[in-house]
Kinemage of the C-alpha trace (Angstrom):
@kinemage 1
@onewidth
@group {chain A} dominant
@subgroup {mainchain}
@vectorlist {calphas} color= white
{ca unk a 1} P -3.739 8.590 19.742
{ca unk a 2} L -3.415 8.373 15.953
{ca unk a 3} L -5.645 9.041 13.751
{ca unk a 4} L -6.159 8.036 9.651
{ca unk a 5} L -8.201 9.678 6.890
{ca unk a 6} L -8.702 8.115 3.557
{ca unk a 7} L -8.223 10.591 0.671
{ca unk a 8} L -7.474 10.908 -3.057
{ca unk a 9} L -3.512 10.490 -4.064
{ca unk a 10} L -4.306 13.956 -4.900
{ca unk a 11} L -5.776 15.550 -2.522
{ca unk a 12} L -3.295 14.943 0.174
{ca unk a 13} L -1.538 18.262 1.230
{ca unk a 14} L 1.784 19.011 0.311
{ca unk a 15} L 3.586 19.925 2.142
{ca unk a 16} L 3.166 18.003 4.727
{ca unk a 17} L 2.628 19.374 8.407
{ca unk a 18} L 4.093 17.971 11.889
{ca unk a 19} L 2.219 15.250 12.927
{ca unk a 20} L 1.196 13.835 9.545
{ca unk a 21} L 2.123 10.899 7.716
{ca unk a 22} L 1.184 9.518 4.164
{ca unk a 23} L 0.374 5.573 3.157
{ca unk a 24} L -0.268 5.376 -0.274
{ca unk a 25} L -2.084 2.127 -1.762
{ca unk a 26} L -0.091 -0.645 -2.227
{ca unk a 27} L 1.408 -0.891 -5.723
{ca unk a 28} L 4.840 -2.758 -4.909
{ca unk a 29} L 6.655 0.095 -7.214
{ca unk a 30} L 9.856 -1.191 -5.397
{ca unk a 31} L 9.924 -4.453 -5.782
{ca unk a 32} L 8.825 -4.983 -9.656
{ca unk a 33} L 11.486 -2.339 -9.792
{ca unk a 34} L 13.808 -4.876 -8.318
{ca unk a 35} L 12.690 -7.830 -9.791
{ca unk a 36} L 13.155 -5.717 -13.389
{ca unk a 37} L 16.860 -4.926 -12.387
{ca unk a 38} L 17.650 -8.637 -11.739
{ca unk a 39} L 15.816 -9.358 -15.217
{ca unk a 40} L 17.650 -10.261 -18.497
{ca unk a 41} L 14.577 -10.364 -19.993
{ca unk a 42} L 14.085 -7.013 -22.492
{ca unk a 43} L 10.593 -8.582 -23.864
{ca unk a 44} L 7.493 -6.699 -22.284
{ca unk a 45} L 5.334 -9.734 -21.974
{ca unk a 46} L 5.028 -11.420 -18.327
{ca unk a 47} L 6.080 -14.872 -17.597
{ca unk a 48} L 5.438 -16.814 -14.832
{ca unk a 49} L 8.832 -17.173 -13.429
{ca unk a 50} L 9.126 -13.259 -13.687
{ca unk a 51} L 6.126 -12.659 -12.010
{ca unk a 52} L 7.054 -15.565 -9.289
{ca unk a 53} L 10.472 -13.193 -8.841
{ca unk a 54} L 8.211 -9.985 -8.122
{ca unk a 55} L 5.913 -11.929 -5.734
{ca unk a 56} L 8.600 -13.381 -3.732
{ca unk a 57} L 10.097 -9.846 -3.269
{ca unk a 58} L 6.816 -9.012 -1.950
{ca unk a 59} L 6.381 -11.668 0.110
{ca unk a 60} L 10.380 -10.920 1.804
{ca unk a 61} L 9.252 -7.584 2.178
{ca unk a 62} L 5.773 -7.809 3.979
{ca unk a 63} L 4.788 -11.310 4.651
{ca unk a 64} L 7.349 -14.250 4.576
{ca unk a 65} L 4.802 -16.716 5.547
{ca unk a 66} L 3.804 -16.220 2.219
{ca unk a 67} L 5.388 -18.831 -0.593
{ca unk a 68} L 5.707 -17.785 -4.240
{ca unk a 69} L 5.801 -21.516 -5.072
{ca unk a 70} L 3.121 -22.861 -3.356
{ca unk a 71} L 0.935 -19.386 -3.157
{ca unk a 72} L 0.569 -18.503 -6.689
{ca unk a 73} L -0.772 -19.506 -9.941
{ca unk a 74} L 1.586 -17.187 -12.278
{ca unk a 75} L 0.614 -19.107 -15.146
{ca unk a 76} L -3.126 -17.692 -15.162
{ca unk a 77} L -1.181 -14.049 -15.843
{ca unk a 78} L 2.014 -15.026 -18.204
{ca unk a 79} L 2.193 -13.576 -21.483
{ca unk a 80} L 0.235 -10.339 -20.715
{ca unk a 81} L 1.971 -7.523 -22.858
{ca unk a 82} L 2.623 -4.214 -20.638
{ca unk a 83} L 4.619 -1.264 -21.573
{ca unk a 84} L 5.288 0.492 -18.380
{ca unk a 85} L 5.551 -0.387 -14.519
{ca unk a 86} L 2.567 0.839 -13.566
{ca unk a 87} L 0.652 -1.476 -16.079
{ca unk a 88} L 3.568 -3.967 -14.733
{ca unk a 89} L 2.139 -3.188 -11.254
{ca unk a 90} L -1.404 -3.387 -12.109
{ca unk a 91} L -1.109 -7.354 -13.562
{ca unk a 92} L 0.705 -7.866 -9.904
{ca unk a 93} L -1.720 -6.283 -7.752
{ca unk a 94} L -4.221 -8.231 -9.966
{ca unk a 95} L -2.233 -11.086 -9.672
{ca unk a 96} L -1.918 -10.810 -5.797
{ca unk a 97} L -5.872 -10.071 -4.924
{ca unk a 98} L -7.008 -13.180 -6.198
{ca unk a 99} L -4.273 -15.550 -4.877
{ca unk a 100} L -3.055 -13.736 -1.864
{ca unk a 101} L -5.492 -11.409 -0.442
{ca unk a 102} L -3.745 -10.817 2.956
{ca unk a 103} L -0.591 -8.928 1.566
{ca unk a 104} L -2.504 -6.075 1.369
{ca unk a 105} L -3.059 -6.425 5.066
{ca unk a 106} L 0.716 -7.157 5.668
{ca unk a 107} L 1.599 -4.541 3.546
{ca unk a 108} L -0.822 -1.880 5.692
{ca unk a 109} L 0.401 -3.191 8.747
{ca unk a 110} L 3.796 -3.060 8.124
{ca unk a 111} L 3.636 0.560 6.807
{ca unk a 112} L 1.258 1.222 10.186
{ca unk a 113} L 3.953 -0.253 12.199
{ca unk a 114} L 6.923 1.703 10.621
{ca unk a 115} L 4.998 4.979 10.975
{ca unk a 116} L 7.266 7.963 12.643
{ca unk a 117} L 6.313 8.070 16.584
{ca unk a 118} L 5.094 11.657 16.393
{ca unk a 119} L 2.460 11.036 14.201
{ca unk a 120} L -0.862 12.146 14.271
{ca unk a 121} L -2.616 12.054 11.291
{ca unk a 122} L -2.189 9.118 8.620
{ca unk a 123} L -3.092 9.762 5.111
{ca unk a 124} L -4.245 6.522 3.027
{ca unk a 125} L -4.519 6.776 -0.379
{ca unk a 126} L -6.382 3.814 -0.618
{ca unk a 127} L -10.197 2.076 -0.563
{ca unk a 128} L -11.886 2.694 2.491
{ca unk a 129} L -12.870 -1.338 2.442
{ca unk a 130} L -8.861 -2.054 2.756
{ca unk a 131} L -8.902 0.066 5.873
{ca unk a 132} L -9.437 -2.795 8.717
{ca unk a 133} L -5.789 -2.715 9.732
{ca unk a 134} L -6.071 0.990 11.033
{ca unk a 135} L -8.446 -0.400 13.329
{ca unk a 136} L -6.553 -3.346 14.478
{ca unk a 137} L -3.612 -1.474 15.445
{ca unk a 138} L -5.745 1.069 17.243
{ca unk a 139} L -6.287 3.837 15.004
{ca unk a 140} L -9.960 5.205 14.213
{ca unk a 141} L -10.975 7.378 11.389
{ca unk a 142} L -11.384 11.129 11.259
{ca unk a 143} L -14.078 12.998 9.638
{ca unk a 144} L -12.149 15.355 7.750
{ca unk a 145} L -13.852 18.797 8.376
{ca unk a 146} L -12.205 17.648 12.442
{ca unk a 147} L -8.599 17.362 11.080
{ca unk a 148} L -7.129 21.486 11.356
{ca unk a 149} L -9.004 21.032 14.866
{ca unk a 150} L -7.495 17.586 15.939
{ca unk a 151} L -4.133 19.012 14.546
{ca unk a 152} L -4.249 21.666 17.026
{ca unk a 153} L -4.311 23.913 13.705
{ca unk a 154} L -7.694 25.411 14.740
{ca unk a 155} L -9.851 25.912 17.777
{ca unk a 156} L -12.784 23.537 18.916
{ca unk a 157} L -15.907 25.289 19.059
{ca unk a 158} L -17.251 24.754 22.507
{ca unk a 159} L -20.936 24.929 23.189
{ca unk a 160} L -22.596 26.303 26.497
C-alpha cells in the first residue's frame, strides 16, 4: 500500500530511492508551453483567446469534460502583462481556481493514476488542503519521521 507525504519542492530528496515517486503542484508548465509554441503572438500581455488555447490544453490533458468555451471567463484575466512562464502560469492557475476548481483534482488523479507500480512513497509538492485525491484512490499520509522505516531503510523499534 502506497503511501504520500507533502513536502517543500525543496526538500524532496534527490536522488530519488526505489519505491519513491514525486508529484509536484500543478502549474501546467507543459501546456502554456504548448499553447506559446502554437502562438504568433510576440506581445507579453494575455488575451482571452490565448488563455482559452492554454485552458483547453489543460482540459485535453486532465479533464475533457471540461469546456474552454462554456467553462471560462478569460476576459476577467486578458491584458495582464507577464514576462516569463511562470508568471504566465501563475495568471492560469489563478485563472483556473476560480472558474474550474476540479482540474486540480483531475490533474492529482491523473498523476496518482499514472504513478510507476512499484511505488511506495509519493512526494507532493503541494498544499496539504489539495490532498483529498490521495485519499480517494487509497493512499493515506505518512508522518515523516516513519518514512526510512516504512521504506524498509531503517528498523522499527519494537516495544516489549
Amino acid at each position: 500500500m502506497a503511501k504520500y507525504l507533502v513536502v517543500a519542492k525543496d526538500k524532496v530528496p534527490t536522488p530519488l530511492r526505489d519505491g519513491e515517486y514525486v508529484i509536484n503542484a500543478p502549474d501546467f508548465a507543459e501546456e502554456i508551453a504548448l499553447a506559446q509554441d502554437r502562438s504568433n503572438s510576440r506581445r507579453k500581455l494575455t488575451t482571452a483567446s490565448y488563455l482559452r488555447s492554454i485552458a483547453n490544453m489543460v482540459f485535453i490533458s486532465y479533464d475533457s469534460n471540461l469546456d474552454a468555451l462554456r467553462d471560462l471567463h478569460p476576459h476577467l484575466y486578458q491584458g495582464r502583462e507577464f514576462n516569463s512562464p511562470q508568471e504566465l502560469s501563475a495568471i492560469v492557475l489563478e485563472m483556473l481556481k476560480n472558474d474550474c476548481p476540479t482540474i486540480f483534482t483531475s490533474y492529482l488523479d491523473k498523476k496518482i493514476k499514472q504513478r510507476p507500480s512499484q511505488t511506495k512513497l509519493i512526494y507532493y509538492t503541494g498544499n496539504s488542503e489539495d490532498a483529498m485525491p490521495f485519499l480517494s484512490n487509497g493512499i493515506d499520509n505518512i508522518d515523516p519521521k516513519d518514512v526510512d522505516s516504512f521504506l524498509g531503510l531503517k528498523t522499527k523499534k519494537s516495544v516489549g
